[in-house]
C-alpha positions as CSV (number, residue, x, y, z in Angstrom):
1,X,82.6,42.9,59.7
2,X,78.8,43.8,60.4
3,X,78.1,42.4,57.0
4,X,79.5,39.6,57.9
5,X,78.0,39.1,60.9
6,X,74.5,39.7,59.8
7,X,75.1,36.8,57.0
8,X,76.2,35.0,60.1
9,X,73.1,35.4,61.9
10,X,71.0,34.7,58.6
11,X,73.1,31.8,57.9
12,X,72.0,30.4,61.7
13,X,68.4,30.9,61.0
14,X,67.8,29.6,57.7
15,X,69.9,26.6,58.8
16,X,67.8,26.1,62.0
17,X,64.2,26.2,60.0
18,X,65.6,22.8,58.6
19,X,65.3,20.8,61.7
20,X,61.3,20.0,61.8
21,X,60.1,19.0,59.4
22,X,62.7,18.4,59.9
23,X,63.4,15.8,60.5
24,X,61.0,15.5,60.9
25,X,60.9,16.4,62.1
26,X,60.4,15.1,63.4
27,X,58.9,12.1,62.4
28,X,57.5,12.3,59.4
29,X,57.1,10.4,56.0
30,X,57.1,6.5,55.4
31,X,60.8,6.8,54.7
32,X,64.3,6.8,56.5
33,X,65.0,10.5,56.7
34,X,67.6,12.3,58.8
35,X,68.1,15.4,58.7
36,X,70.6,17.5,60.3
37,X,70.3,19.5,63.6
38,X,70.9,23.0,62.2
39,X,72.3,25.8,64.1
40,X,69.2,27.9,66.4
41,X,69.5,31.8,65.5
42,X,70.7,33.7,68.2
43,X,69.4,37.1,68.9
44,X,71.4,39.0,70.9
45,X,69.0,41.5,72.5
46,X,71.4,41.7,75.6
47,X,69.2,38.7,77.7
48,X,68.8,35.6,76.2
49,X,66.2,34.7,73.9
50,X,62.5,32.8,74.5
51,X,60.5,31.9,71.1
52,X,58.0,30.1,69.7
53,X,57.3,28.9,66.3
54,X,54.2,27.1,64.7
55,X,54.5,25.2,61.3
56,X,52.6,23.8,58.7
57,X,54.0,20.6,56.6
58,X,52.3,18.8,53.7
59,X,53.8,15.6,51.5
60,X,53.3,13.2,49.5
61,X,55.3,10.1,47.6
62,X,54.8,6.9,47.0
63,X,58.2,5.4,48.4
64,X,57.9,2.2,46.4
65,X,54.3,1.1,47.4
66,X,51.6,0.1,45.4
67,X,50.1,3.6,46.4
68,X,50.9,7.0,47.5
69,X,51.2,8.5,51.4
70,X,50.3,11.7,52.2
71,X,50.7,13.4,55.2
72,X,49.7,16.2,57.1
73,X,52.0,18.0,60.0
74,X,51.2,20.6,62.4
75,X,53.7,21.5,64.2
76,X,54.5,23.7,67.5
77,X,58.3,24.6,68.7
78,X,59.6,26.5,71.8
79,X,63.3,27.6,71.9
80,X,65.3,29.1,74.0
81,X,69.0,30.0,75.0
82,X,70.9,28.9,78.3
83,X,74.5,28.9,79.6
84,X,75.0,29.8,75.8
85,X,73.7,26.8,74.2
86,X,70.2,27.1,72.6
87,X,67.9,24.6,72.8
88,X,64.6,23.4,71.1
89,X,61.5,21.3,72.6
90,X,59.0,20.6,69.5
91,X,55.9,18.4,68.7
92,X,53.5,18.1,65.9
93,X,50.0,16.7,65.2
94,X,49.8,14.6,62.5
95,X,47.4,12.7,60.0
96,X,48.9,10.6,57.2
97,X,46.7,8.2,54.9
98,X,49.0,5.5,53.2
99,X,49.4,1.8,52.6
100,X,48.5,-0.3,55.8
101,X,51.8,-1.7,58.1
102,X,54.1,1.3,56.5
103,X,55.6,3.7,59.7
104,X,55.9,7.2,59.4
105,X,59.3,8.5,59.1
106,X,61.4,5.0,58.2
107,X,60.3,2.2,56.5
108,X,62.3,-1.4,55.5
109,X,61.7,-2.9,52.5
110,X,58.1,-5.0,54.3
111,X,57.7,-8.7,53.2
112,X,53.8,-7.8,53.6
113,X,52.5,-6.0,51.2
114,X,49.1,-4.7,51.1
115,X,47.1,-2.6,48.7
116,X,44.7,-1.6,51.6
117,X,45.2,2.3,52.3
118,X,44.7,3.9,56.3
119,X,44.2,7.0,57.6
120,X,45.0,8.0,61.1
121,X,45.8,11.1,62.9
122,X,47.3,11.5,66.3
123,X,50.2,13.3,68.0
124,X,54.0,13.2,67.0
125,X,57.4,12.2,68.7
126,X,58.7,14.8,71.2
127,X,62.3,16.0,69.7
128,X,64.3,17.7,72.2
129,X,67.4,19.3,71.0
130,X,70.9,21.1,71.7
131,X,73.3,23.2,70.2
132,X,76.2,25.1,70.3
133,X,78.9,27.6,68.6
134,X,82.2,25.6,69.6
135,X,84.1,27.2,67.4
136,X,85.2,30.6,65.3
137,X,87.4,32.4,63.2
138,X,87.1,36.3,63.6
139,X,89.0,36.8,60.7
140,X,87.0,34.7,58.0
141,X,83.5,34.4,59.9
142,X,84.1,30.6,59.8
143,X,81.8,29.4,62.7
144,X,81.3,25.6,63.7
145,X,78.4,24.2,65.6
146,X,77.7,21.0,67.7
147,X,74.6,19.4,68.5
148,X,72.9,17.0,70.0
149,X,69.0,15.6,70.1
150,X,66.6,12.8,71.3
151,X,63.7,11.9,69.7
152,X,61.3,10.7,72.5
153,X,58.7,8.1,71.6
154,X,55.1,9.9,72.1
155,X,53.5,9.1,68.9
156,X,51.4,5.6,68.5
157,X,53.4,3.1,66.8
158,X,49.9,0.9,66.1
159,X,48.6,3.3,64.1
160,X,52.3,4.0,62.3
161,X,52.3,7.4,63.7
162,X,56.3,6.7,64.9
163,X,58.3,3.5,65.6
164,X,57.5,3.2,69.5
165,X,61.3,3.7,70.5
166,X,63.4,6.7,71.3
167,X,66.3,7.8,68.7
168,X,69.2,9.8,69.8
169,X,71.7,11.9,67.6
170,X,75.2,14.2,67.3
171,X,76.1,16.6,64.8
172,X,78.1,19.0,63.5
173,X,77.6,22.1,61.2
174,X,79.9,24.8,59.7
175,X,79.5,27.9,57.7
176,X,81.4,30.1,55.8
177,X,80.1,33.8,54.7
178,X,81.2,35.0,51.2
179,X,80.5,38.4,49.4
180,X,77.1,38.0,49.0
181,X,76.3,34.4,50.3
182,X,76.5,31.9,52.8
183,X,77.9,28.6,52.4
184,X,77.1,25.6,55.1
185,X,76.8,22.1,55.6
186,X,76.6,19.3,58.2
187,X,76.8,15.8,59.1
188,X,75.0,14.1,62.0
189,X,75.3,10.4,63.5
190,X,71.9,8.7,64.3
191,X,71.2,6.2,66.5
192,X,67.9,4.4,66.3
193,X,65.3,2.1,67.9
194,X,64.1,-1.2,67.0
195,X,60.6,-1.4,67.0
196,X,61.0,-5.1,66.6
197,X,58.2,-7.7,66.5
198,X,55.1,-4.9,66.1
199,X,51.5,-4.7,64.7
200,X,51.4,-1.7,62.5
201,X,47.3,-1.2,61.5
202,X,46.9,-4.5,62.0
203,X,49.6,-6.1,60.2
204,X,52.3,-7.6,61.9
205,X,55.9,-6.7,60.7
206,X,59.8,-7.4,62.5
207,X,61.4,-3.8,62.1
208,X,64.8,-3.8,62.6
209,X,66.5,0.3,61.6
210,X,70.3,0.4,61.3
211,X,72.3,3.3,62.8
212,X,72.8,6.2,60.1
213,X,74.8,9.0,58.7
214,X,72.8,11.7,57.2
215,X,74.4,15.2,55.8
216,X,73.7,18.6,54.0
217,X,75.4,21.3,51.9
218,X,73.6,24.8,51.4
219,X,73.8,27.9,49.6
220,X,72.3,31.3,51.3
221,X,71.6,34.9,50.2
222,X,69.9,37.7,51.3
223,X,67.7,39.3,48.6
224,X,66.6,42.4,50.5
225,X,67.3,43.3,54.1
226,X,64.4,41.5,55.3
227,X,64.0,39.0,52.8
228,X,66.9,35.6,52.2
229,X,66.6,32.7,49.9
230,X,68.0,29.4,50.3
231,X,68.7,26.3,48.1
232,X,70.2,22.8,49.9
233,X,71.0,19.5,49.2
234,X,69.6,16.8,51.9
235,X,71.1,13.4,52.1
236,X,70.6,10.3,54.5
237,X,72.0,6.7,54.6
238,X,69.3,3.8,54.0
239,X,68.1,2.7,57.6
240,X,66.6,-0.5,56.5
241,X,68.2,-3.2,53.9
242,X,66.5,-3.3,50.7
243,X,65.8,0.6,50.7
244,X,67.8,3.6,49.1
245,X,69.4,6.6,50.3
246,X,67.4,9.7,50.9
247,X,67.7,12.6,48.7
248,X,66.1,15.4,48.5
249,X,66.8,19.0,46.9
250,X,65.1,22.3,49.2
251,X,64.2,25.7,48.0
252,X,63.2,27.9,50.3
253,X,62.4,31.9,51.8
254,X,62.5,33.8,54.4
255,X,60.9,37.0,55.4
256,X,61.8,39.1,58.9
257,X,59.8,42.0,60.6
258,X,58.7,43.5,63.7
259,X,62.5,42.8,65.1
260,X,62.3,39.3,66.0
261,X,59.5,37.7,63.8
262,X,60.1,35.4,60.8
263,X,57.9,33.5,57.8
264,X,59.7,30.8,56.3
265,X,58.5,29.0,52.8
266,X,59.8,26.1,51.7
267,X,59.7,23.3,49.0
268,X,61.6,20.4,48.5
269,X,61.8,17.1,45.7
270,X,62.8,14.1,46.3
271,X,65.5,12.6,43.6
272,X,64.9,8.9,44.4
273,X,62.4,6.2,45.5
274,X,63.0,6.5,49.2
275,X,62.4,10.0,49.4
276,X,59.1,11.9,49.3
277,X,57.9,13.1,45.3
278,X,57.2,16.7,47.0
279,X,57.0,18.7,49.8
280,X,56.1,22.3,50.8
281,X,55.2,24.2,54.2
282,X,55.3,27.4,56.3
283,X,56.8,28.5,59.1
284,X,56.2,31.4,61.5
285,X,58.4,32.2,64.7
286,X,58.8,35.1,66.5
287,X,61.1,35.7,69.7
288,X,60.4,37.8,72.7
């Protein structure tokens, strides 16, 4: 049983270092990506947990454009636990250089097209989210999660740092601890803005998103003790006509020491042309 419930507890955390970039998470790529809201780790220290985690995201694609996008994401994320439901508050600052009228994080296929390439920098959406253990089996370790999040419009939508409107979401996860591993998955239901009739760098485009499903299945193990590897499958309904579905394939590490500290690593691959070529970053939390 304590096996399992430390593969239960590494299960949560992996699952939860997801969410950013997450989406991403935030807000982040010229393409419709929607990621799940993954389960927050819970430590149970006997008083309920404060923490903080600072992140570091780089990608790059082309996403059907004449050019490449590349982006830069720094991002900063407090979390805490209440009325047993933990919560997350996160923002990022970010710098992107791509094709002129494209928006970070979705993009329709544009009737303008432009070689002309931009570079701006400025700060992200606010993503503010929930979630919490609704369900579990003592006897298999089965546990199933609900969530909930809003993505609050903070980032410029001129300079196609975000689409100007807020975006709101539920989800649910589930895991189930084997032997030596961890298997999980999710789906979530996103609703999201219209920017509408905008000027994006100059360039004036009618952006209209459709309302999404987005989903993941993962495989976790822990190599050492401190140490857990991680390999996922990320998928997302197009939120624009004309564009793809979202896929991407994650590898990705974790390290734990001093109790409550953590350093994630991560790289992912897109499979198709709405999805980025490649990503990698780092992530460091601790709780106190």
């Amino acid at each position: 049983m304590k096996n399992m419930q430390r593969l239960t507890r590494t299960k949560s955390f992996l699952l939860n270092s997801l969410i950013f970039i997450l989406f991403a998470q935030v807000s982040h790529h010229a393409v419709s990506e929607e990621k799940i809201i993954e389960p927050v780790d819970k430590v149970s220290m006997g008083r309920e947990p404060i923490g903080i985690e600072a992140g570091y995201v780089y990608t790059k694609g082309t996403y059907g454009e004449m050019v490449e996008s590349t982006t830069h994401i720094k991002s900063l994320t407090l979390f805490w636990t209440a009325f047993d439901i933990d919560f997350q508050l996160s923002t990022a600052h970010l710098e992107r250089t791509a094709p002129a009228g494209t928006i970070i994080a979705r993009v329709k296929k544009r009737v303008t097209v432009t070689p002309r390439v931009v570079s701006t920098s400025g700060a992200g959406d606010i993503i503010l989210s929930a979630n919490k253990e609704i369900f579990t089996d003592p006897a298999t370790a089965i546990a199933v999660n609900a969530s909930g999040e809003i993505k609050i419009a903070a980032a410029d939508s001129s300079k196609g740092l975000g689409t100007g409107k807020n975006d709101y979401a539920i989800g649910f996860s589930a895991s189930y601890p084997l032997e030596t591993a961890l298997i999980s998955g999710g789906a979530k239901y996103s609703v999201l803005g219209n920017p509408g009739r905008i000027k994006v760098n100059d360039i004036v485009e009618d952006i209209h998103f459709k309302n999404v499903w987005s989903g993941y299945l993962a495989l976790s193990t822990e190599l050492t003790s401190k140490n857990s590897a991680s390999l996922s499958l990320n998928v997302a309904q197009p939120s624009g006509s004309g564009t793809s579905y979202y896929q991407t394939v994650e590898l990705a590490t974790s390290y734990r020491f001093g109790g409550s500290g953590s350093l994630r690593i991560f790289a992912l691959k897109g499979t198709n042309q709405n999805s980025p070529d490649w990503s990698a970053g780092v992530l460091l939390s601790g709780s106190f």
